[in-house]
C-alpha positions, 0 to 999 in steps of 0.5 A, a space after each residue: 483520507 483514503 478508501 479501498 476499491 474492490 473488484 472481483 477477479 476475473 475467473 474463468 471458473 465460476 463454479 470452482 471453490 478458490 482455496 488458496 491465494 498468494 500474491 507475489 512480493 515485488 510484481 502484482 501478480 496473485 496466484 489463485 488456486 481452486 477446484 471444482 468436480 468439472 475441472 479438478 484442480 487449477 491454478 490461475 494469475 491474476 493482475 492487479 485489476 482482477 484480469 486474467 494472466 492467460 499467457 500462465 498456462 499450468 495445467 489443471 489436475 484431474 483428480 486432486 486439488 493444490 494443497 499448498 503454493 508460493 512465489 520465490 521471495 523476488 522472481 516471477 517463479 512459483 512453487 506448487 503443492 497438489 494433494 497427490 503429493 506432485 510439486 511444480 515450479 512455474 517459471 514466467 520468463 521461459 513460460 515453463 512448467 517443470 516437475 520436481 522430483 520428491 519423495 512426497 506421495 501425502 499432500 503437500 502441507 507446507 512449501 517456503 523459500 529460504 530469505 534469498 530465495 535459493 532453496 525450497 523448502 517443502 512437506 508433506 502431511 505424511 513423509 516427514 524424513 523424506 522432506 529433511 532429504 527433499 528440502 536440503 538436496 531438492 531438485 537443483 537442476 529445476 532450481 537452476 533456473 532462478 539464476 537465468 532469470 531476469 524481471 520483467 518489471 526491471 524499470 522499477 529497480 526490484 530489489 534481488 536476493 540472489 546475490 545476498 548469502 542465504 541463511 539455511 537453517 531452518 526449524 520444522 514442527 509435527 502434528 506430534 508435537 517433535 520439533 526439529 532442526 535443520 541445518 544447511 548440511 541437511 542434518 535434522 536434529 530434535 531439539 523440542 517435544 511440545 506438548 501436543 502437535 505444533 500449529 505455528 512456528 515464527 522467528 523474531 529475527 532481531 533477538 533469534 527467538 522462536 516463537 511455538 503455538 501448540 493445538 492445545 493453544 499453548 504459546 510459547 518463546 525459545 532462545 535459540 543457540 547457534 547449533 539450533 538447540 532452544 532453551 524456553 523463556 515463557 509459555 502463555 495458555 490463550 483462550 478463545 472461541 474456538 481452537 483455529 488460531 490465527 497469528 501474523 507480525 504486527 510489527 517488529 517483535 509485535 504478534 497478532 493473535 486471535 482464537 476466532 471472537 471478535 477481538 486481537 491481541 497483540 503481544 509485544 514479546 521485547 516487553 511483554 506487554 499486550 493489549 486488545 483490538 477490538 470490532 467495535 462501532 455501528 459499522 461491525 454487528 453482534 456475533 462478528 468474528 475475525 476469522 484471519 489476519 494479515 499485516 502490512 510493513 510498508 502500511 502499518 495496517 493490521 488486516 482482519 477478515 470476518 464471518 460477516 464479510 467485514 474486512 477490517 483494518 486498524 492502522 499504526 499511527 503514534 499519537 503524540 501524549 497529552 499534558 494528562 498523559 505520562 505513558 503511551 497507551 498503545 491501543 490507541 495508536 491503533 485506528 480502526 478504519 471505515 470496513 469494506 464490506 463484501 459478500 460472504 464469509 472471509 477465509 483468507 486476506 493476504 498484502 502484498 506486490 509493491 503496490 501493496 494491494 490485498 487479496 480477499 477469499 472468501 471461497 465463492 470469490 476472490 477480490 483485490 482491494 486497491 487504496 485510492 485517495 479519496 477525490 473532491 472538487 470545489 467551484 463556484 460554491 458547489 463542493 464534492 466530497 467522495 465517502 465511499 468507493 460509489 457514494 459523494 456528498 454534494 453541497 450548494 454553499 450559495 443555496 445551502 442545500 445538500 445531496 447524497 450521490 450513489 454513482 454507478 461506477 467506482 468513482 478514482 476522480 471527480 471534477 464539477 462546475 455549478 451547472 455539472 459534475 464529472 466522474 470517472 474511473 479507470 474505464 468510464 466518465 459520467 456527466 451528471 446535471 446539478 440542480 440549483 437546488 441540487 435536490 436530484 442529479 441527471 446523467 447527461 451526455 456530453 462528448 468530450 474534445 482535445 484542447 490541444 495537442 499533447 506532450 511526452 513528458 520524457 522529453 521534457 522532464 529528466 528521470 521521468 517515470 509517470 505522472 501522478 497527477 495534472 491540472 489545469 488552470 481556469 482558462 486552460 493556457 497553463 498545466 500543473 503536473 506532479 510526476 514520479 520519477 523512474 524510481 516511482 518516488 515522487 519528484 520534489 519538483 512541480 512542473 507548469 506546462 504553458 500551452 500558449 509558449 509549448 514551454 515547461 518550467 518547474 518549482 522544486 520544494 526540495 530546494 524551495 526555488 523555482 527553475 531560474 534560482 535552482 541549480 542542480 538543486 542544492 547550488 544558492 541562487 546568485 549571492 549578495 557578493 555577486 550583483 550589482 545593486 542593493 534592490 538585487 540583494 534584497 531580492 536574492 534574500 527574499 528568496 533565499 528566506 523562501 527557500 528556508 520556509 518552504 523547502 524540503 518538502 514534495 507536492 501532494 496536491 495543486 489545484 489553480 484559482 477558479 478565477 486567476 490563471 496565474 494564481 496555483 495553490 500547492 499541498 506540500 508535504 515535508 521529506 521526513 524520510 529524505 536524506 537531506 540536500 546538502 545546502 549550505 546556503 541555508 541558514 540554521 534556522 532552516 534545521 528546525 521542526 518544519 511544519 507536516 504540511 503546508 500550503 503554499 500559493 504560487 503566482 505563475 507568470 511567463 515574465 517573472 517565473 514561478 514566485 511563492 506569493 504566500 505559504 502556512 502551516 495546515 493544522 492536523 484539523 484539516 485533511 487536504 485543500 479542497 479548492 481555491 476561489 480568490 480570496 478563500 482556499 476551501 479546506 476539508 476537515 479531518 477524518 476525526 472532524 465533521 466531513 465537511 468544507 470549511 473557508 480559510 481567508 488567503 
């Protein structure tokens, strides 16, 4: 389970009205445009944790407001539209504000960089001949600078459009209702008169349609010939509260609609079905209605924003048929999700960044929402549970008493004993004092030493990128540590730092073997055909079977025995999406549907290594393991299942 953070941008004007929010693609950069009468128009960037970029300098307009911005599709450059018709791009790597010269004197209603990023596209509300001119030619000295420039964040491995052919072409649509076609000569042709101006237009790349949303909510769909020419398929008149449509994919040929109720549809345009989301259950009130929408791809979460400060999400999962069912119902592959609620009406909701983090506005304030796993922490029959971004469930297994507790921080991790409970975020840790009857909690103050002196993972871990997650053991001589490597993907191998010895081993669950059996990590350990003894081979085919129960797999959360130094308990989860180890050690029994998750428990000793004591399949009814304390693992139940801990016998 997982819940969204918010915080508030820090913005230097807090009297400004923000109109405008575009995240970056790849970087966590969200640009924020706003206006107030003191200062006139602005443009601010912000990081991912609402801090202010103060080395973006671009200066503010005295008398008009931005009207229309975006970032390039991979680098640190952004282009920005002002209501007085100016155009500028602001270049990050040369800390440079440059003018475009265009014909635009109108504001500036529209701005899009071509698919690799080589041209812009832009218009105006008035000047429509004069932006076919301006788009096609543009400014290619200004443009020039994308090909000197390089991202800071190069140690991700961003991926660059620049080197792709680029796709020219593009469709332009008037408040006339005139459609338009041009090409990557600059000849501008009119291929369509709507009935009524064009509020939207969208292409679905996989079968070249265009999809055309009128003022009169008329829908309709267009083949598209290669010279541009389209030739209507349908047309579809949508009804709604009021004519401010919102439209964004949902999904490859999947559109999103809403016309300001409480509800979106989703239209499959491949096979025409549609069906209704809707903001249903206690947590959304009477006369709440979506106001705009925005997708994520690499999420499948659907993204609604409301009138009532509610920011909803539905999120794709395809749920397996039932024995009753014979077709697939798609609505409920949608799960709405628990809202985040904030202050003030939601005007706009945008994903984006690698991150995948969401930007709110609701015009008074900006905010950034970022997914956090949700965190718990079981000992000495005491568990944790967090429920919200401030509030955990505390519950005394031995007393049988239970606590809601509001934080007064953002909680990112929690870890308790029986006589106190450890939170923290990114900023501050707070001890609170439990109760033997955990009737009320008091903050207390405890300083906090080092154990022992610490490590650079890179000088011990190859293709280290960062660590994800450490734990340590009851009595701290040992450390178990999940790292990404410099791709940021998770690494297959779980590494044990021993204190005592300053030596690090590891386990690969891509393998299924720990460091002593592992070579290269696809090599077989030593064959039967090569020992000496029968005792040898038994062992070799013990392992050899391990290997095969619970490879393939990387580690999503490991946790040690309360009690047992030498006794790790790992949630591993399979490779799905993995190009698979070439192991022809394996047998083909190894080739079968392998569980989504398992738990597997690790017997840790500097004399006989790393050795899988015991593993199992975790059923879908439980969410995550909870904590360990010989002989139960402690495991939290789904998000469909009562919220709480449950004992499972090892």
């Amino acid at each position: 389970m997982t819940l969204y953070f918010d915080c508030i941008v820090d913005s230097p004007h807090t009297s400004a009205i923000n109109t405008h929010i575009a995240w970056h693609a790849q970087s966590a950069c969200l640009a924020v445009a706003a206006y107030s009468e003191e200062k006139g128009g602005t443009v601010n960037v912000y990081t991912g944790e609402g801090k202010l970029c103060e080395e973006v300098e671009i200066p503010p307009h005295p008398t008009a407001q931005v009207t229309s911005m975006v970032w390039h599709p991979s680098k640190r450059v952004m282009a920005v539209g002002w209501e007085s018709g100016e155009l500028f791009l602001w270049n990050d790597h040369e800390h440079e504000l440059r003018e475009i010269q265009s014909l635009h004197r109108a504001p500036i209603s529209v701005l899009l960089f071509s698919a690799a990023g080589t041209r812009l596209i832009s218009a105006d509300a008035v000047c429509f001949f004069g932006l076919a001119r301006a788009a096609v030619s543009g400014d290619e000295r200004a443009l020039d600078i994308f090909s000197s420039w390089r991202p800071r964040t190069g140690h991700k491995h961003l991926g660059m459009m620049g080197t792709a052919k680029d796709n020219l072409n593009f469709f332009l649509g008037s408040s006339t209702g005139v459609l338009y076609h041009v090409n990557e000569t600059g000849n501008c042709v009119e291929v369509l008169q709507a009935d009524g101006g064009i509020k939207r237009l969208l292409h679905h790349g996989s079968r070249n349609l265009l999809v055309v949303i009128t003022e009169s909510l008329v829908l309709g769909q267009f083949s598209v010939a290669v010279d541009g020419s389209v030739t209507e398929i349908n047309r579809v008149k949508l009804s709604g509260r009021t004519n401010d449509i919102q439209v964004a994919w949902a999904g490859a040929g999947l559109l999103a609609v809403s016309t300001g109720d409480s509800s979106v549809r989703l239209w499959n345009l491949d096979s025409g079905d549609n069906n209704v989301l809707s903001l249903r259950g206690p947590s959304y009130r009477d006369q709440e209605f979506v106001m705009c929408l925005s997708y994520s791809s690499n999420k499948n979460i659907l993204c609604a924003g409301t009138n009532l400060g509610s920011v909803a999400m539905w999120k794709y999962e395809e749920s397996k048929l039932t024995e009753e069912e014979y077709v697939r119902d798609p609505e409920k592959d949608w799960k709405l999700q628990n809202p985040t609620v904030i202050s003030g009406t939601v005007k706009q909701v945008a994903w984006g960044s690698a991150q995948n983090l969401l930007g709110v506005n609701t015009v008074r304030d900006v905010y950034i929402l970022n997914e956090q796993h949700m965190v718990a922490s079981y000992k000495d029959q005491v568990s944790v549970v967090q429920v919200s971004p401030t509030q955990l469930s505390v519950d005394v297994f031995s007393g049988g008493s239970h606590l809601e507790l509001r934080a007064e921080i953002q909680v990112r991790g929690v870890h308790n004993s029986l006589d106190h409970l450890l939170l923290w975020n990114m900023k501050k840790m707070v001890v609170y004092e439990i109760t033997s009857d955990a009737t009320h909690l008091r903050v207390v103050g405890l300083e906090a030493k080092p154990h022992t002196q610490g490590k650079q993972m890179g000088d011990y871990i190859k293709d280290f990128g960062e660590i994800i997650s450490a734990r340590c053991n009851c009595n701290g001589t040992r450390v178990s540590i999940a790292v990404a490597q410099t791709s940021l993907l998770p690494d297959p191998k779980l590494y044990i730092w021993d204190i005592e010895s300053e030596s690090f081993t590891y386990f690969n669950f891509a393998s299924g073997r720990s460091e002593d059996d592992d070579v290269d990590g696809t090599a077989p350990p030593n064959s039967a055909e090569s020992v000496s003894s029968k005792e040898e081979g038994i062992n070799s085919r013990a392992k050899r079977e391990t290997a095969q129960e619970v490879g393939g797999r990387f580690v999503m959360s490991h946790m040690w025995d309360a009690e047992d130094p030498r006794l790790l308990v790992c949630e591993a989860k399979s490779l799905h999406n993995t190009k698979k180890q070439k192991d022809h050690y394996l047998s083909s029994a190894s080739k079968e549907e392998k569980p989504a998750v398992m738990l597997v428990s690790l017997f840790v000793s500097p004399d006989h290594g790393n050795i899988v004591q015991d593993a199992f399949a975790l059923s879908p009814s439980f969410s995550r393991l909870l904590g360990v304390q010989v002989p139960f693992f402690y495991l939290l139940n789904s998000h469909d299942a009562e919220k709480k801990a449950r004992t499972f016998a090892l």
